[in-house]
Structures are given as structure tokens and as C-alpha cells.
C-alpha positions in Angstrom: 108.3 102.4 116.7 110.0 99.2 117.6 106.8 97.1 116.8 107.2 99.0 113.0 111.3 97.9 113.4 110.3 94.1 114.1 107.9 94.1 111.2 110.4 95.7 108.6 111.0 91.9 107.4 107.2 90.8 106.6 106.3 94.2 105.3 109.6 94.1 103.0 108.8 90.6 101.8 105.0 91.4 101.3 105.8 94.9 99.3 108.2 93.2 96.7 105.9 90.5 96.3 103.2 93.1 95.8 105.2 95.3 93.1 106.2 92.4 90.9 109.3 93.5 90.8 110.9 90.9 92.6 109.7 86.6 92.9 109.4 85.0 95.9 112.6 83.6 96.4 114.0 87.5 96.0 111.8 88.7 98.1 112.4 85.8 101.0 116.1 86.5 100.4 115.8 90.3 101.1 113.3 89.4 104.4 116.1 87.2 105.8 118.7 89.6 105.2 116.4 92.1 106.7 115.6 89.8 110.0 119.5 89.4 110.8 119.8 92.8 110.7 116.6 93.6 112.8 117.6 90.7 114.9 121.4 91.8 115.6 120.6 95.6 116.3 116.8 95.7 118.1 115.9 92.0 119.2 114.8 91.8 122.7 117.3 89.2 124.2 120.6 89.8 122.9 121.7 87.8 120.3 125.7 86.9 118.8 127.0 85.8 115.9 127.0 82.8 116.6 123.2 82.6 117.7 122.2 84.1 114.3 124.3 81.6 112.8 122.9 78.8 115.0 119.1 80.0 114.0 119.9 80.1 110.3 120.9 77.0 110.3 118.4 75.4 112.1 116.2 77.0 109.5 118.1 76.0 106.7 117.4 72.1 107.9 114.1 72.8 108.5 114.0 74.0 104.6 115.4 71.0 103.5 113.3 68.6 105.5 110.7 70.4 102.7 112.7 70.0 99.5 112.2 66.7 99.1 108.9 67.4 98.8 109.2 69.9 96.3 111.6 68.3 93.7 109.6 64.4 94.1 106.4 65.9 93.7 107.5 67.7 90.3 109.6 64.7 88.9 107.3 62.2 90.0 104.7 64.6 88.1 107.2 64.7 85.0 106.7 61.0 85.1 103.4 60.0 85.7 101.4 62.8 84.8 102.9 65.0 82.1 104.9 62.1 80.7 102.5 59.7 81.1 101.6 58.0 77.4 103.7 60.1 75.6 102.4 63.1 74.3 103.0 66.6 73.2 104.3 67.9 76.5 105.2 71.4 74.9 101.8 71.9 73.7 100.1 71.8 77.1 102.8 74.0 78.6 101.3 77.1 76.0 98.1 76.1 77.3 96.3 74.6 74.2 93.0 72.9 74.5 92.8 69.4 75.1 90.3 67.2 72.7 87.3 67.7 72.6 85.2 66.4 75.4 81.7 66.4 77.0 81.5 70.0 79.2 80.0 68.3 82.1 82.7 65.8 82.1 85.8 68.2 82.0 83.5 70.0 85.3 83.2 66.9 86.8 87.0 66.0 86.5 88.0 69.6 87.8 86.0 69.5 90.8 86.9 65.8 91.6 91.1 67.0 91.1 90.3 70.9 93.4 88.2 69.0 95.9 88.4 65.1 96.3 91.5 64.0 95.0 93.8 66.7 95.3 92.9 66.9 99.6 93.1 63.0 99.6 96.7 63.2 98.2 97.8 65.8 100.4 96.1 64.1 103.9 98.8 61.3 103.2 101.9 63.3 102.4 101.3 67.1 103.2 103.5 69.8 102.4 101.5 70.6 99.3 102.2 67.2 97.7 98.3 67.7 97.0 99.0 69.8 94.4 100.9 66.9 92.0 97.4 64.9 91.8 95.2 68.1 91.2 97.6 69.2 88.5 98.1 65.8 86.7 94.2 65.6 86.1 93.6 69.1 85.8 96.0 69.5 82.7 94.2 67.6 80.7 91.3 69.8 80.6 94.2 72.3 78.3 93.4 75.0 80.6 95.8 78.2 80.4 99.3 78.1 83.2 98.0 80.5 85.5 94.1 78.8 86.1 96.4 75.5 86.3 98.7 77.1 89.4 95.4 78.7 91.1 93.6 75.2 91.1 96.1 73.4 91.9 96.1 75.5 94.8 92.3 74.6 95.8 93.7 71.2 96.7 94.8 72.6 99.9 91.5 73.7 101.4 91.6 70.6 104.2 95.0 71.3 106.0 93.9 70.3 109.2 93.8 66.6 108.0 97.2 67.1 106.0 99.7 65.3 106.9 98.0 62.9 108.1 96.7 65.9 110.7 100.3 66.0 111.8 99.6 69.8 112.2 96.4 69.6 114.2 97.8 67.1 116.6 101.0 69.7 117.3 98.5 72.3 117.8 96.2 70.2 120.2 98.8 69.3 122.3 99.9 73.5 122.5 96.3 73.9 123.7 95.9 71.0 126.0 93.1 69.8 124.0 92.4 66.6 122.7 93.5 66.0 119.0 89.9 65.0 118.3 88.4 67.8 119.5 90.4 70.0 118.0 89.9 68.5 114.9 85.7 68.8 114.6 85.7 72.0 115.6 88.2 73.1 113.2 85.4 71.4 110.9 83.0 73.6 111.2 85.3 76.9 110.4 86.4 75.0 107.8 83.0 74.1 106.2 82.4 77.9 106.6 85.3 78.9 104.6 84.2 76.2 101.6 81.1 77.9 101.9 82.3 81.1 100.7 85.4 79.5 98.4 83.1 77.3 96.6 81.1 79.9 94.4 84.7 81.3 94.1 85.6 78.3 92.3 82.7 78.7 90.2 83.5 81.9 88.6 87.5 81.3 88.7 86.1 77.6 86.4 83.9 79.7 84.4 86.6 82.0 83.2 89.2 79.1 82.6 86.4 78.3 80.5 85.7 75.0 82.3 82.1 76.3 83.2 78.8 74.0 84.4 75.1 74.9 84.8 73.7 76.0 88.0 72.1 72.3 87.9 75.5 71.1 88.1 76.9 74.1 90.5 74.1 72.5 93.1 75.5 68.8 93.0 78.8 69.8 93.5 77.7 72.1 96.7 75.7 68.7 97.4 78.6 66.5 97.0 81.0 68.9 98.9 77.9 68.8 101.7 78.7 64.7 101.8 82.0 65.2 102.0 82.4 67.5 104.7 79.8 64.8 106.7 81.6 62.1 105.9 85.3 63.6 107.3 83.1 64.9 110.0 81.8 61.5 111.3 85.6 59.8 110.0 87.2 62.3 112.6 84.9 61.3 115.5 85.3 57.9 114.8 88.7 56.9 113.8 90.4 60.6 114.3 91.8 63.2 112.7 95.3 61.0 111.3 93.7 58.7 109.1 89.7 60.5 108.9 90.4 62.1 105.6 91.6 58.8 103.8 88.8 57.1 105.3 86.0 59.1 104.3 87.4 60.4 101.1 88.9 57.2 99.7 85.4 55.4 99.1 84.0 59.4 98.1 86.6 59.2 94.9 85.5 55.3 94.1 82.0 56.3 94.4 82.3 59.4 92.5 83.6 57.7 89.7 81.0 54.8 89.3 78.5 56.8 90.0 78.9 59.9 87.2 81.1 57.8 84.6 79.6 54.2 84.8 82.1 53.2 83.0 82.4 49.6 81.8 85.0 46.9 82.2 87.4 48.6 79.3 87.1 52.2 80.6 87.8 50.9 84.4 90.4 48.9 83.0 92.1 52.0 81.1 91.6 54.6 84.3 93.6 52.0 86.3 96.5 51.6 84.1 96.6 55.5 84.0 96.4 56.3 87.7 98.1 53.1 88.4 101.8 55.1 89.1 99.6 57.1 91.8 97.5 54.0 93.5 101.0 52.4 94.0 102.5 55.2 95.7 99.2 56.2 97.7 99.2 52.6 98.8 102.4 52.6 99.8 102.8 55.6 101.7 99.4 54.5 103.7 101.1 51.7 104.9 104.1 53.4 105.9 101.9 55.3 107.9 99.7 52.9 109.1 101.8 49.6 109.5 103.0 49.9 112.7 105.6 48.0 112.7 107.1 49.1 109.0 106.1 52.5 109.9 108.8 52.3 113.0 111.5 51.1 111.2 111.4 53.5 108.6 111.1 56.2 111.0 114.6 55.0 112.9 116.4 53.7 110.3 119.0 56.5 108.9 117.1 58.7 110.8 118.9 62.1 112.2 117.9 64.8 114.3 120.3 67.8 114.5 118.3 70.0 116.5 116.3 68.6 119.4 112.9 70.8 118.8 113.5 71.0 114.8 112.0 68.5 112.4 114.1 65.1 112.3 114.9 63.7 108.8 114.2 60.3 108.3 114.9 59.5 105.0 112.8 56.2 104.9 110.2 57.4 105.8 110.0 60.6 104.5 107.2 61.0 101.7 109.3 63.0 99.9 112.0 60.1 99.2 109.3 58.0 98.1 107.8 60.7 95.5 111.8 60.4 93.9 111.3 56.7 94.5 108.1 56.8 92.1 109.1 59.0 89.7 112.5 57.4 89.1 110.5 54.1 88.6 108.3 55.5 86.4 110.6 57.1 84.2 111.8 53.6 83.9 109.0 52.0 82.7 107.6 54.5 80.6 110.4 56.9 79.4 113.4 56.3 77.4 116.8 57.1 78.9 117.2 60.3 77.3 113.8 61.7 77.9 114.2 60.7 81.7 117.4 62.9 82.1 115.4 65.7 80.6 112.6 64.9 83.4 115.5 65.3 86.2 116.4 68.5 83.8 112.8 70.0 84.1 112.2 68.8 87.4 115.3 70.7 88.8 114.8 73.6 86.6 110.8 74.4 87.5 111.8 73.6 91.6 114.9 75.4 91.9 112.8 78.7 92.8 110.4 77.1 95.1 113.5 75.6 96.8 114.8 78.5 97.2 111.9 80.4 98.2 111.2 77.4 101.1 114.9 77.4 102.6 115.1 81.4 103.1 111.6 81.3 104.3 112.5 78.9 106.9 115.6 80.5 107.4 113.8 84.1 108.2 111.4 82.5 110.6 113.6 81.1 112.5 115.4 83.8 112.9 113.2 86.4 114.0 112.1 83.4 116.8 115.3 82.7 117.9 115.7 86.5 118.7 112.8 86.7 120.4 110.7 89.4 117.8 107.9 86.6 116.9 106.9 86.4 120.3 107.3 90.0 121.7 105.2 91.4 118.7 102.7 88.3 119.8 102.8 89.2 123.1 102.9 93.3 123.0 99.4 93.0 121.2 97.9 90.8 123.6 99.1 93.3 126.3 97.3 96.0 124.4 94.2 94.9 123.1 93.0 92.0 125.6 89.7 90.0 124.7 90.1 92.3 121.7 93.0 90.2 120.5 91.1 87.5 119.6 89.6 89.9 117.1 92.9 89.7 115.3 93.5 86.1 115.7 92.4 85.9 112.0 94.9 88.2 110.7 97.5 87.6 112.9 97.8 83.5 112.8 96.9 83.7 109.4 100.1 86.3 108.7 102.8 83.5 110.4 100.9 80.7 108.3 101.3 83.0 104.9 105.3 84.1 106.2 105.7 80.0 107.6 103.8 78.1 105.1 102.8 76.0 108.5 100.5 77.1 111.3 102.5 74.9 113.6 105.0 78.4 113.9 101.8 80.4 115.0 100.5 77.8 117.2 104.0 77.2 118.8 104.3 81.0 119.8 100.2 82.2 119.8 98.2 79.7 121.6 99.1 79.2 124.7 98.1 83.0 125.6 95.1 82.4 122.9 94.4 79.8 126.1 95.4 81.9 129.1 93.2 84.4 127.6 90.5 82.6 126.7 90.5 81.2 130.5 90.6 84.7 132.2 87.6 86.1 129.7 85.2 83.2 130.2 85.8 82.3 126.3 85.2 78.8 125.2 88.8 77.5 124.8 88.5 74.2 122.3 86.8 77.2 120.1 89.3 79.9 120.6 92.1 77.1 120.1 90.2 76.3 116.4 90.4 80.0 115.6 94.0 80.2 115.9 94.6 76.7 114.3 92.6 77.2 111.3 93.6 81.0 110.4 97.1 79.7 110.4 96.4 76.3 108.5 94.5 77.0 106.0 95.4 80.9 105.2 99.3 79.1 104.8 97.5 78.1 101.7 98.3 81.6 100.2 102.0 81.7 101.2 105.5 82.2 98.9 106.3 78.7 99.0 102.8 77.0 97.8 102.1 79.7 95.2 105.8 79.2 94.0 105.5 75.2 94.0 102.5 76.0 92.2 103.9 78.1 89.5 107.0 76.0 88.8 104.8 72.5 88.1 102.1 75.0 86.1 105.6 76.2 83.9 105.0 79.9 85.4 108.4 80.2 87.8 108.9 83.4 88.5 105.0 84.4 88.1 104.0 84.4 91.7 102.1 87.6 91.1 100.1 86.7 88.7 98.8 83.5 90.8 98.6 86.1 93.5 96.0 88.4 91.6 94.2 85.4 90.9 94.2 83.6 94.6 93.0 87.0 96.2 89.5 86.7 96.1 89.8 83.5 97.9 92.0 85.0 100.9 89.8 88.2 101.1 86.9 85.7 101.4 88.7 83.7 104.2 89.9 86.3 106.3 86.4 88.0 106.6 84.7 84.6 107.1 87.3 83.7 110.1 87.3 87.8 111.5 83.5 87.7 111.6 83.7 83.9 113.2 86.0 85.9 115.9 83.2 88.8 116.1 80.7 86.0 117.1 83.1 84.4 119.2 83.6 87.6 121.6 79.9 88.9 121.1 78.6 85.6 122.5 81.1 85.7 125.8 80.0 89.0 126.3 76.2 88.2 126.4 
């Protein structure tokens, strides 16, 4: 009964999702509500006022270190994607057709944005930043709102590398593992998932009416083959921070030459229109990488509230550099007037995923800082044993879908995914990528992407309809990543 008690607040939030009645900002407001109450009368350490107040907080900064994110990425959008040249902005948000074009050249765009450039975008940033460079290409095939927010969403299939791998090197050091390690053997669960999500791309294109021959189906399983190889070998080489960049920044360059060969005019034009995004790319790679510039940024202005929270340094957060962009964008190509109304729209189609991020992180932090996380963690490892790792799947993959991280899993799963792994004679750098990679890349499908999604598609408020469309792919990843678990325990046992 008290295990039903200390779920009340996930199964409220995932039932008023489910009904439609209610967004996702609703829905996280009624779960946090839900986990004070929860916490204050049935946590298992006593906990005050003032600790609820105390863990609320602390989430609400952790929201915020997000929001940045959130409300660059959309006005930087506004200005260099949507805005960009002009154009009739309106008619794309109802979905109409863009001009004519060859097929296999609106196919070849699409699975470049879902797959190449989308995962590029996001390895430097993270956070779902991704999603910006997916949509601004994507758009311009005129596809309808709702295949815009699902594909958009595709450009978050190589979490582990996010950031640069900021969340794989948090959950290496948890297990005790190297970061590298961790990394290529996430790989191969990974691979396994694009497996599956690939031909689930195929038919989701087909019906956004974006469709390609099975010719054409076979060179992009061949090019997502190289891919994989080439952030494979990038990993083992140079690691996981920087592996994505490396093997996916000469992938786009070669891509392009390759399928367009486009002469000097045409290069010449696809430069000055990605030019807004090669800037900022290049900029935020050598915040990363310049080691020197990429400590002062960190400690200048930088402040830390909470010890074991996120800091917030405002130099160096991407975030700052997405408003940054945009703002400098709207200068150059947008009139006074018509950047206002970016700010506007920017404001208006983030205000729900803002919300939806700031609750969420207020919730979780909550129901940690009272103890429930880890009891209902740690009263089904009592129970079920080597079985648990059976449910590693579904149960990392619930805190990334409630966290929109699977650093919050990994903080309060994997060290007894390790202890147990030890006493049962399980492999633990593969036990360790189970955990990592259920809550990674199943945060894909979590309140705050699919809202982020929906507000730069124009859908606010239409998280349900995303849903319906996202499911196949997280029925398809769940039972890829359960039956890796079945293998895992089957094999220990032989």
C-alpha cells in the first residue's frame, strides 16, 4: 500500500497526460502538489516545512538552469530559421506545402535534420537544443505541426554524447567505471534501439508524406551503419565529450557533397543560410574546447546556491549564447518591429514548456529530498533480486520520462545496479549501460521535450497528440532494452 502511496505523483501526472484533459504543465503542477503532500504525511525520513520548502527550491533552480535553454533555442529559431529570408511565416505554421521539390531530396534533407544534424547540434549544447536545428530544416519540407514536433523529437536518439556526454560521464563516475567504457557499451544498446526506430521513421516519413523507395530506405540504414562506426571509433579514440562532433562533423560535410554536388553558387547560398548556425556551433565548440576561454567563462559570474545542484554560469551557459544569437540575428535580418514580435512568439510558444520544466524539477526533487525515490528503488531490489535488472528498463527509463535526465536515475539506481551486479556474477560495465541508456534515451519521451517540441512546432498545449504519435517509438525501446536485460540475466545464469 505504501509503495501505491509513493507512486500517487507519477501515476497522477501520467493519467492526465493520458486523458488529454490536462497539458503537461497541468499535469506537472498537480504531481508536485501531489509529492508535497505524499512527502509531508508518508515519506520515510521526516520532513518540515522548511525541508519541503528547501527541496522546492532547490528544484526550482534546477528548472531554471533549463529555461535558458528553452526560450534561446525558440528565439534564436524565430531568428534564424523561421525568420530567416523573410517569408510567409503564418503559412508554414497551418502546415502548407513548401515548393515544389525533387522527392528524394526533401528525404535526403529529413533524414540528414532527424539523424545527423539534429544529434550534432544537441552533442554541443544538450538539453534538447537538438531540436532547433532538426526543426529549422525540417520545416521547409511544409510538413503538418504534429510530424514537425515528432521529428524534431528524433534528433534526440544520441543522448549519451549530449552535452557534450556530460550525462555519461556523471553516470560513469556513479558506477566506478571509466567514462569511455561506459560510453561504447552504451553504443551498442544504442545501435540496437536505431535498429528498431529506424523503420519507425520510415513509416512515421511516409505518412507526413515525405516518403523514399526501399532503394533509398537501404542507404540511409547504410549511412546510419557509418555513422554509428564512425562515433564508435571517435569514442575510443578521443572519448565520449567531444566523439560525436568528431565523427559527425565531417558525416554532415560529406553528406552534403556527396548527394547534392552542388557547385560554387549553391555552396555559396547553403552557407549564407546556415551561416547564423555555423557561428554559434563554432562558438560554443570553443567554449568547450578552449581551455583556457572555457575556464573563464565557467567562473566568471558564476553561482552555485546549492552545493550538489547544477551551478549557473551564465557565460558559459549555451543557453545565454542561443539569446546571444538570436538577438544578433534579429538584428541583421529583422526590422525592429518584427524582432519584438520574435521575443513576443518566442515567450508565448516557451511559456508552457517553462513551466512544464520548473514543476518537473520541482516534483523530483521533492520526492528525493524525502526519501520516496530511493525507498521505492530500493524496496524492489529487496524484493525481486537478480530479477531487478529485469526491470531496469522500465524503471530507469520511468525517472528519465518524470526527470527529462537519467543523471536522477543514475544518482539514486546504480550504485545497487553495481552492488548487485557484483554479488550475482553479472558483468557490471554492462549492467551499468542498461541503467544509463534506459534512462538517457527513454527521457526522450518526457513532458518537457514533447512540450519544447510542441511550442517551436506552434502545437502548445498538444502534448497528446505528439504522444500518440511518439508511442511506437517508446513501445519499440522499452522491449528492445527489456529483452537486452533478458539476455543479460540468461547469460549470467548459464
Amino acid at each position: 500500500m505504501l509503495l501505491l502511496i509513493w507512486s500517487l505523483p507519477a501515476l497522477a501526472v501520467v493519467g492526465l497526460i493520458a486523458s488529454g484533459r490536462a497539458s503537461a504543465a497541468t499535469a506537472a503542477a498537480a504531481g508536485t502538489l501531489l509529492a508535497i503532500l505524499v512527502a509531508a504525511l508518508s515519506a520515510p525520513a521526516a520532513l518540515s516545512a522548511r525541508d519541503v520548502g528547501g527541496a522546492l527550491a532547490r528544484g526550482a533552480w534546477i528548472g531554471w538552469t533549463i529555461v535558458p535553454y528553452i526560450f534561446g533555442g525558440l528565439l534564436f529559431w524565430q531568428a534564424a530559421g523561421r525568420g530567416a529570408g523573410g517569408g510567409d511565416s503564418d503559412g508554414w505554421r497551418r502546415g502548407e506545402p513548401a515548393a515544389a521539390a525533387d522527392p528524394r531530396a526533401r528525404r535526403r534533407l529529413l533524414f540528414t535534420a532527424c539523424f545527423i544534424v539534429g544529434p550534432f547540434a544537441e552533442s554541443v549544447t544538450g538539453f534538447g537544443v537538438g531540436m532547433v536545428g532538426t526543426l529549422t530544416l525540417v520545416r521547409t519540407l511544409g510538413v503538418a505541426p504534429l510530424d514537425l514536433a515528432a521529428f524534431s523529437l528524433l534528433s534526440q536518439t544520441f543522448i549519451p554524447w549530449g552535452a557534450m556526454a556530460s550525462g555519461t560521464i556523471v553516470g560513469a563516475s556513479f558506477a566506478r567505471i571509466p567514462p569511455t567504457t561506459l560510453a561504447l557499451i552504451s553504443g551498442l544498446f544504442v545501435a540496437a534501439l536505431l535498429a528498431v526506430w529506424l523503420p519507425l521513421f520510415w513509416r512515421l516519413a511516409e505518412r507526413a508524406g515525405v516518403g523514399a523507395a526501399p532503394r533509398q530506405r537501404v542507404g540511409e540504414a547504410a549511412w546510419m551503419l557509418v555513422a554509428m562506426s564512425l562515433l564508435m571509433a571517435a569514442t575510443w579514440l578521443v572519448g565520449p565529450e567531444t566523439a560525436l562532433l568528431a565523427g559527425f562533423g565531417p558525416l554532415i560535410v560529406a553528406r552534403f557533397v556527396v548527394e547534392r554536388r552542388p557547385d560554387r553558387a549553391a555552396l555559396a547560398a547553403a552557407a549564407r543560410h546556415v551561416l547564423p548556425h555555423l557561428l554559434l556551433i563554432g562558438w560554443l565548440l570553443s567554449t568547450r574546447l578552449v581551455g583556457p576561454l572555457s575556464e573563464w567563462l565557467k567562473n566568471t559570474l558564476r553561482m552555485a546556491p546549492w552545493a550538489d545542484a547544477p551551478a549557473w554560469s551564465p557565460l558559459f551557459h549555451a543557453g545565454t549564447w542561443l539569446l546571444v544569437a538570436g538577438c544578433l540575428t534579429l538584428r541583421v535580418r529583422r526590422p525592429a518591429d518584427s524582432a519584438v514580435a520574435a521575443w513576443r512568439d518566442a515567450w508565448r510558444a516557451g511559456k508552457p514548456a517553462i513551466l512544464t520544466v520548473v514543476l518537473f524539477s520541482m516534483m523530483a526533487e521533492t520526492l528525493s529530498a524525502s526519501g520516496i525515490a530511493a525507498a521505492l528503488a530500493s524496496r524492489l531490489f529487496e524484493a525481486f533480486g537478480i530479477g531487478t535488472v529485469l526491470a531496469t528498463p522500465w524503471l530507469a527509463g520511468a525517472f528519465g520520462v518524470l526527470t527529462n535526465s537519467g543523471t536522477p536515475g543514475n544518482s539514486l539506481l546504480m550504485s545497487a545496479q553495481v552492488a548487485l551486479a557484483t554479488q550475482a556474477g553479472l558483468a557490471v560495465p554492462v549492467v551499468a549501460a542498461l541503467q544509463h541508456v534506459s534512462g538517457t534515451c527513454l527521457s526522450l519521451f518526457s513532458p518537457v521535450r514533447t512540450s519544447m517540441a510542441c511550442a517551436m512546432a506552434g502545437l502548445p498545449g498538444r502534448e497528446r497528440h505528439a504522444y500518440v504519435a511518439m508511442l511506437p517509438f517508446a513501445i519499440a525501446g522499452v522491449l528492445v532494452l527489456s529483452i537486452a536485460a533478458v539476455a543479460i540475466v540468461m547469460l549470467a545464469r548459464s
